[in-house]
C-alpha positions in Angstrom: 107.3 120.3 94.8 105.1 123.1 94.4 102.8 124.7 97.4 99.8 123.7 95.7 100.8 120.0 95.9 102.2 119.6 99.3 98.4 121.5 100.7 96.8 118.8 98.5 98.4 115.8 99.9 98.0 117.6 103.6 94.0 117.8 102.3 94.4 114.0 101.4 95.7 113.1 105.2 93.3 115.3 106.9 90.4 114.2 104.8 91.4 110.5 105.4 92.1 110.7 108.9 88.0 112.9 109.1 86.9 109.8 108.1 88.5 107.2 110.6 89.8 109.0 113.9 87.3 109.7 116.6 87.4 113.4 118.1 87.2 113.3 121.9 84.9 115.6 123.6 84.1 116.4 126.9 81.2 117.8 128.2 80.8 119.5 131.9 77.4 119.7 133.6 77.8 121.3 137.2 76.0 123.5 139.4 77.9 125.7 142.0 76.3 126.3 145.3 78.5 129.0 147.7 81.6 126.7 148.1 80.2 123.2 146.8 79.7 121.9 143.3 77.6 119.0 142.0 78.5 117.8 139.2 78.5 115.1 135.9 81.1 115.2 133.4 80.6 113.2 130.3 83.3 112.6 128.3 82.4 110.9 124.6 84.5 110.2 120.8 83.1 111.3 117.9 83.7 111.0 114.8 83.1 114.0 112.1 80.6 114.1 109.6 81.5 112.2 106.6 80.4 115.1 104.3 83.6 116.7 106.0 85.5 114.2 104.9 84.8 113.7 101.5 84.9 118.0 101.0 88.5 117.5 102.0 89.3 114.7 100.1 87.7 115.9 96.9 89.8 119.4 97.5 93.1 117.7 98.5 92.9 115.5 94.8 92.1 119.0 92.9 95.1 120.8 94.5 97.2 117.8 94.2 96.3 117.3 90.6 96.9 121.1 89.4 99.7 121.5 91.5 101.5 118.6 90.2 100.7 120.1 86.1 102.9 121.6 84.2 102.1 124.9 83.4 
């Protein structure tokens, strides 16, 4: 297999996986007063945008299609 089609199926996995796994994130909110700390942590999944998705997608197909031509 050439490079150009193995990046192209990794763009197809990654593109799909943009569009249905959920990203953890965590956020820390805290105030530090001499040796005590108040705090809230929030921690949240989100998913990425779906324009994100699609971009990789629509490049992984490309690369997949004219790596897998003959030349």
């Amino acid at each position: 297999m050439k490079n150009v089609t193995l990046i192209g199926i990794l763009l197809l996995v990654l593109g799909v996986l943009a569009l249905v796994v959920p990203i953890p994130r965590r956020e820390n909110r805290s105030v530090k007063i001499g040796d005590t700390k108040i705090g809230i942590e929030t921690k949240t999944r989100e998913k990425l945008p779906p324009a994100v998705g699609i971009v990789l997608l629509a490049g992984g197909a490309l690369a997949w299609v004219f790596g897998a031509r003959k030349t």
